[in-house]
MARPA-112051 format. One record per atom (N, C-alpha, C): residue in three letters; residue number from 1; atom name; x, y, z. Coordinates in nm, 3 decimals. Layout:
<tornus>
TORNU   r   k  a      xx      yy      zz
TORNU ALA NUM CA       X       Y       Z
...
</tornus>
This chain:
<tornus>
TORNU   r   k  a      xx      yy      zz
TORNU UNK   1  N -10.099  -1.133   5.678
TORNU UNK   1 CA  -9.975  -1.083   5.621
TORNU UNK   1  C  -9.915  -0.970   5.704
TORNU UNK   2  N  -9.973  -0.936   5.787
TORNU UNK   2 CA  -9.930  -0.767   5.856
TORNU UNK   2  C  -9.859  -0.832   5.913
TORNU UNK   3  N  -9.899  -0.936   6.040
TORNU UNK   3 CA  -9.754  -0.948   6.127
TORNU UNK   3  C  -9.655  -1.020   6.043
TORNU UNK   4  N  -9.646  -1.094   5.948
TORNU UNK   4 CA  -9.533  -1.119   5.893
TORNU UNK   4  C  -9.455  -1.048   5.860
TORNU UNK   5  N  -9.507  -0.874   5.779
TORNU UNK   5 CA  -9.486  -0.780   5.749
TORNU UNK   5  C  -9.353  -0.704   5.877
TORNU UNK   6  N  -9.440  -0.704   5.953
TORNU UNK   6 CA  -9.398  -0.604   6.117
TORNU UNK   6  C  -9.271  -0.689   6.125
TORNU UNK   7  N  -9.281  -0.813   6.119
TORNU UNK   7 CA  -9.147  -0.871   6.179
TORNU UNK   7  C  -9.073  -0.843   6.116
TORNU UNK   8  N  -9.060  -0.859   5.973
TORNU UNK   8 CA  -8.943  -0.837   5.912
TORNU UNK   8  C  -8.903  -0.688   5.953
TORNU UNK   9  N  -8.957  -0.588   5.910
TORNU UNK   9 CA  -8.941  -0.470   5.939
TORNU UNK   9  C  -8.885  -0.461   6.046
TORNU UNK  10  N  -8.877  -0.521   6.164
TORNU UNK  10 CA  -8.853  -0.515   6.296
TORNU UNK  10  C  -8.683  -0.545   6.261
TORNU UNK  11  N  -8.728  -0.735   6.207
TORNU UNK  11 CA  -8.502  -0.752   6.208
TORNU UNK  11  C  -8.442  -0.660   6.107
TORNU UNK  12  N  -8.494  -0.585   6.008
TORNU UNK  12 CA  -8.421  -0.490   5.924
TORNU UNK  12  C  -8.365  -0.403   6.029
TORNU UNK  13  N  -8.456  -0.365   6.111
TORNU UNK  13 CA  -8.408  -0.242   6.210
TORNU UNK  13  C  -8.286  -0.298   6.303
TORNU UNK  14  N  -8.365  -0.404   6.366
TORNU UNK  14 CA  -8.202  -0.458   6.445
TORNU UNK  14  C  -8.117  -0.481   6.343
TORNU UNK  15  N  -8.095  -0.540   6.235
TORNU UNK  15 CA  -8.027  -0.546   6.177
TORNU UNK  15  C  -7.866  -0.402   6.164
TORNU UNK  16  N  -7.996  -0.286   6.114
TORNU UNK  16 CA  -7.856  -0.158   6.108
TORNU UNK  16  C  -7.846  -0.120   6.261
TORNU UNK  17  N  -7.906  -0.204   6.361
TORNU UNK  17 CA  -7.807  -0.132   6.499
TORNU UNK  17  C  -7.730  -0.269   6.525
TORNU UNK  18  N  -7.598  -0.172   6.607
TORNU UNK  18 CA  -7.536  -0.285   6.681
TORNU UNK  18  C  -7.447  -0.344   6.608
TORNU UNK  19  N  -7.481  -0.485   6.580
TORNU UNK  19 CA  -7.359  -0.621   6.582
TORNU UNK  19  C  -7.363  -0.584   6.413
TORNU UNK  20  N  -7.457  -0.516   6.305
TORNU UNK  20 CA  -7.420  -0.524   6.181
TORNU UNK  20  C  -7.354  -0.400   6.141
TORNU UNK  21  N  -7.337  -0.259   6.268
TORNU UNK  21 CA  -7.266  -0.164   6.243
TORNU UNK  21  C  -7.131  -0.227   6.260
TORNU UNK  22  N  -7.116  -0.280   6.323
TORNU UNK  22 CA  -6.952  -0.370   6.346
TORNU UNK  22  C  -6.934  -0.474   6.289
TORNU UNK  23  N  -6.988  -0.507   6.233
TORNU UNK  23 CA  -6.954  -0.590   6.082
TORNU UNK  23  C  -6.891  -0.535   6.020
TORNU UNK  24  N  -6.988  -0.387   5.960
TORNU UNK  24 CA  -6.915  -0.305   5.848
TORNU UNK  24  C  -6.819  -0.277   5.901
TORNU UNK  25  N  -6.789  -0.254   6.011
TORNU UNK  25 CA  -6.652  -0.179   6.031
TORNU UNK  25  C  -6.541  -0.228   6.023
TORNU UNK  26  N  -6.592  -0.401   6.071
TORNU UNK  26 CA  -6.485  -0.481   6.124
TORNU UNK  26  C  -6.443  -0.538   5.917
TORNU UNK  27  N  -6.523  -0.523   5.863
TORNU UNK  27 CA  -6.510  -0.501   5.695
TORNU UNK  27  C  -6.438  -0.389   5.643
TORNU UNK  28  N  -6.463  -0.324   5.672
TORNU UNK  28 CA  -6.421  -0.193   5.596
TORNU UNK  28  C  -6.250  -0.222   5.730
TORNU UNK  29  N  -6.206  -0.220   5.768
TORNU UNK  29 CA  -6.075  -0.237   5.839
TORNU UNK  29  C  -6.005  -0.344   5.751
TORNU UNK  30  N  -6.067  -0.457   5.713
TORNU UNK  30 CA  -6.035  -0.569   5.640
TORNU UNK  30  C  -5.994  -0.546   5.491
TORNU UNK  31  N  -6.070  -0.437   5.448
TORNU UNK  31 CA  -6.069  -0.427   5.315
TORNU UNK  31  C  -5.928  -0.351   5.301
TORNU UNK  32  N  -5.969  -0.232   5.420
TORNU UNK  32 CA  -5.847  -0.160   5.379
TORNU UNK  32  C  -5.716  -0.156   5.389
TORNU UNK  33  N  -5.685  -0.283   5.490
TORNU UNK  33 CA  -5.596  -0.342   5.479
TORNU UNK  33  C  -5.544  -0.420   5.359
TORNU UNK  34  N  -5.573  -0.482   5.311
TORNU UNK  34 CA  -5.607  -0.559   5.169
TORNU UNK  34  C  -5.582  -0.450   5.062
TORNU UNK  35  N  -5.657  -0.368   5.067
TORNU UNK  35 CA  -5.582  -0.219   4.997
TORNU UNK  35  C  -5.439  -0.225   4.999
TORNU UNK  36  N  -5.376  -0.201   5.123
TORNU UNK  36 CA  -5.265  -0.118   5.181
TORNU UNK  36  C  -5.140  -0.202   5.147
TORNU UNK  37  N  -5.172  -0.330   5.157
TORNU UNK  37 CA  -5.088  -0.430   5.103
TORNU UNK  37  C  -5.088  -0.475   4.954
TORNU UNK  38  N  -5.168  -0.464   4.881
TORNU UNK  38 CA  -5.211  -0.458   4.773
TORNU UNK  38  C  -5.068  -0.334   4.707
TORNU UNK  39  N  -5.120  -0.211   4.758
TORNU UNK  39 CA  -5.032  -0.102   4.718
TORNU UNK  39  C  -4.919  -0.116   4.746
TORNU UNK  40  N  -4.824  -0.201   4.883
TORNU UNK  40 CA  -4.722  -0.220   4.871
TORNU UNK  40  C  -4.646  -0.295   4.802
TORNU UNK  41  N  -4.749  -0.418   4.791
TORNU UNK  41 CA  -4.660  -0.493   4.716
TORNU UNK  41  C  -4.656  -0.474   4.568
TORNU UNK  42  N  -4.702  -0.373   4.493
TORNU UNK  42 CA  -4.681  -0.342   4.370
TORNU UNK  42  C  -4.569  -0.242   4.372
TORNU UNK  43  N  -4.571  -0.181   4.475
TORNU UNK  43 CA  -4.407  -0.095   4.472
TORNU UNK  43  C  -4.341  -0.147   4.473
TORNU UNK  44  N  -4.332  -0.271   4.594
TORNU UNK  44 CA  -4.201  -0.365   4.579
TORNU UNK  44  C  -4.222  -0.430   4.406
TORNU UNK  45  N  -4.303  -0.466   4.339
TORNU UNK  45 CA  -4.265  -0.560   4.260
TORNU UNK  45  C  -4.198  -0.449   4.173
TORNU UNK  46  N  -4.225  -0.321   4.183
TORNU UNK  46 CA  -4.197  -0.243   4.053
TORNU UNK  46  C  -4.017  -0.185   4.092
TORNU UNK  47  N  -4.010  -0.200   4.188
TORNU UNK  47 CA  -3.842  -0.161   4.262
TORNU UNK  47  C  -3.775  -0.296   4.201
TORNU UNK  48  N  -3.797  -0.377   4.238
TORNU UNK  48 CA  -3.746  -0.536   4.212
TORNU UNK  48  C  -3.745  -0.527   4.069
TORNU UNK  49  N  -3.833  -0.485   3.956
TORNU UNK  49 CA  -3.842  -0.496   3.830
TORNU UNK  49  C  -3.765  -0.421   3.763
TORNU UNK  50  N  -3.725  -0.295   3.821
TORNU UNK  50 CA  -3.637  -0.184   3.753
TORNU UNK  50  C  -3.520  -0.243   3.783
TORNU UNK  51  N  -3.425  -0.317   3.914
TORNU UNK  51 CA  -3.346  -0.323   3.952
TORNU UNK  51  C  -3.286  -0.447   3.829
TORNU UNK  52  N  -3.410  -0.566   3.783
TORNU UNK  52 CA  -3.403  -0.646   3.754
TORNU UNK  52  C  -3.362  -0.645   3.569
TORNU UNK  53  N  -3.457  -0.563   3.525
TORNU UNK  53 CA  -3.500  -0.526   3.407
TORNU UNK  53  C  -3.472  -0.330   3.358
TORNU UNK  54  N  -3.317  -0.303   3.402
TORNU UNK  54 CA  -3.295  -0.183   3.337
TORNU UNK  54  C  -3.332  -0.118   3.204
TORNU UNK  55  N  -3.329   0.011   3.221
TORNU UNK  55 CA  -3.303   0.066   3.041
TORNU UNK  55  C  -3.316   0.047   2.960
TORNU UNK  56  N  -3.401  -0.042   2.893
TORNU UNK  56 CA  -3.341  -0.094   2.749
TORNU UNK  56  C  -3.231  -0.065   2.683
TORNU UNK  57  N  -3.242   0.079   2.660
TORNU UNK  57 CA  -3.168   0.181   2.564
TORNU UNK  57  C  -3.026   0.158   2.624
TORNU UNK  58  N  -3.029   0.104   2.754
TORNU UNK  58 CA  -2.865   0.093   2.812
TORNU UNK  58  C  -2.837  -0.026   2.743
TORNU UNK  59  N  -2.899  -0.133   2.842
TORNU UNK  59 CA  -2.895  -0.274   2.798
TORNU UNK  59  C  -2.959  -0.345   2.669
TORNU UNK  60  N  -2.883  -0.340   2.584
TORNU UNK  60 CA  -2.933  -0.326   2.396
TORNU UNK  60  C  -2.842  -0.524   2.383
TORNU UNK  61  N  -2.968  -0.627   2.447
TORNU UNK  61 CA  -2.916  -0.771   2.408
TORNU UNK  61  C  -2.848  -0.755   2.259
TORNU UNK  62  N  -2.708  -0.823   2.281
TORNU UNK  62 CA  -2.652  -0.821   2.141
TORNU UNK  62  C  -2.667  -0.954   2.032
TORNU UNK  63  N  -2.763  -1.055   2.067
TORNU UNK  63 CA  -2.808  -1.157   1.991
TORNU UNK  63  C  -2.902  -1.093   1.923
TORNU UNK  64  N  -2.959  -0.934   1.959
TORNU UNK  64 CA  -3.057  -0.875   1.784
TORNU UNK  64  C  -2.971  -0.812   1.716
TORNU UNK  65  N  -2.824  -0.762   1.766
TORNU UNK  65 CA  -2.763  -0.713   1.675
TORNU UNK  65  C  -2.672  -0.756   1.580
TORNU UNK  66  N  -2.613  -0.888   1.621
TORNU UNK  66 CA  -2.504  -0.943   1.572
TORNU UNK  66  C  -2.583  -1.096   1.530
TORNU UNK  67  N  -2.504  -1.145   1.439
TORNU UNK  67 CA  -2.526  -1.294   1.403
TORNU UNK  67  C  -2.456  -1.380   1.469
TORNU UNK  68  N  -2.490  -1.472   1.442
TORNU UNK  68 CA  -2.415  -1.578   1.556
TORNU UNK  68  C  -2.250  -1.624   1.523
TORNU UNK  69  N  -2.250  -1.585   1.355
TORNU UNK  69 CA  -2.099  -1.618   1.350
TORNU UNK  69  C  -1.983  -1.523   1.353
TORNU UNK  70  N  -2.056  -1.346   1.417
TORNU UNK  70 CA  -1.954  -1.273   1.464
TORNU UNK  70  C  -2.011  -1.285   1.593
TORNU UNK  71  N  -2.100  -1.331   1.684
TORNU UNK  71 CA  -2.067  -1.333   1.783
TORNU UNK  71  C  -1.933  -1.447   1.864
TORNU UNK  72  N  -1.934  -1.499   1.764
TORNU UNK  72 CA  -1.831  -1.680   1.781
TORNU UNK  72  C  -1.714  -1.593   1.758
TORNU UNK  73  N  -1.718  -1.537   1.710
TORNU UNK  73 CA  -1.559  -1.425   1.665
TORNU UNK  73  C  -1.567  -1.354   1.749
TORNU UNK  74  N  -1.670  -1.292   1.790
TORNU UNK  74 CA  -1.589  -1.165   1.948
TORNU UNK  74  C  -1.558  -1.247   2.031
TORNU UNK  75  N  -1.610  -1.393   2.084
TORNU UNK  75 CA  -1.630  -1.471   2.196
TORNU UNK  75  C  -1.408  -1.532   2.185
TORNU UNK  76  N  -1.397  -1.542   2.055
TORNU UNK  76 CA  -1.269  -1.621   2.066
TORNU UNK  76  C  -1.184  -1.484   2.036
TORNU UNK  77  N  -1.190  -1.362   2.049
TORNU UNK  77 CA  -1.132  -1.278   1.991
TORNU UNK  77  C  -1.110  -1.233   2.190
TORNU UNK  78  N  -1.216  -1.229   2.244
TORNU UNK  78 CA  -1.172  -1.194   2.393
TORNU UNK  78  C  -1.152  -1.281   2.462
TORNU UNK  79  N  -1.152  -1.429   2.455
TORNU UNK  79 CA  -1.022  -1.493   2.508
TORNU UNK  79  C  -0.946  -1.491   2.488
TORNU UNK  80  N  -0.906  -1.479   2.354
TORNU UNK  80 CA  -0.754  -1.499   2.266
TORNU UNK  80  C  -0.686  -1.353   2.358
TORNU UNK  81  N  -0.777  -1.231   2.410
TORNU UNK  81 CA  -0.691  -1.141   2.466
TORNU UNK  81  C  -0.712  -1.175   2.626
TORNU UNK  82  N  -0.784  -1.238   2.661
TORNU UNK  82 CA  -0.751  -1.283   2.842
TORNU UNK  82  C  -0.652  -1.348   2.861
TORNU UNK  83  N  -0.615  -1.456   2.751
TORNU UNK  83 CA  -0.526  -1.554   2.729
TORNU UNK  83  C  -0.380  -1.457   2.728
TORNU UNK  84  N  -0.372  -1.326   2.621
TORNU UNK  84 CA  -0.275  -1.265   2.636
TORNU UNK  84  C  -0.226  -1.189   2.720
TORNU UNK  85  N  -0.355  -1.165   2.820
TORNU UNK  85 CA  -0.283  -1.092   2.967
TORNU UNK  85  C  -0.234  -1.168   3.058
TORNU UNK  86  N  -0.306  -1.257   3.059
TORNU UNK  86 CA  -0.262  -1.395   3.185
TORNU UNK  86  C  -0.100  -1.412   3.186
TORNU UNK  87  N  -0.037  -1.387   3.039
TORNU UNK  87 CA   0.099  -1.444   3.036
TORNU UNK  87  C   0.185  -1.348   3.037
</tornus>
């Protein structure tokens, strides 16, 4: 069992020199890239979302406030006045 022992012990050691320090690195560059884009593209989505999806408190949809048969009445009430500027 000893030299089976020794060997391993041996590739553990090569293992942390060399080609597996540049692994991690060539990892850790990978990751943090993946990070970096990660973080941008949640800014963009959140710029795009405000631009998209204002205020509420501004933009108050008027199908919760009104019923549908005064909205049919504002709808013919502001043509009936486009209709009266046109002429």
């Amino acid at each position: 069992m000893e030299p089976q022992v020794s060997k391993v012990l041996k590739i553990q050691r090569l293992r942390t020199r060399g080609e597996n320090i540049m692994t991690n690195k060539i990892n850790m560059v990978i990751n943090l890239s993946i990070l970096a884009l990660l973080i941008y593209l949640s800014v963009a989505v959140k710029e795009i979302q405000d631009e998209v999806f204002p205020d509420p408190n501004i933009m108050i949809p008027m199908s919760s406030k009104i019923s549908d048969d005064q909205f049919q009445a504002l709808i013919k009430q502001f043509l009936i006045q486009k209709l009266n500027q046109g002429e």
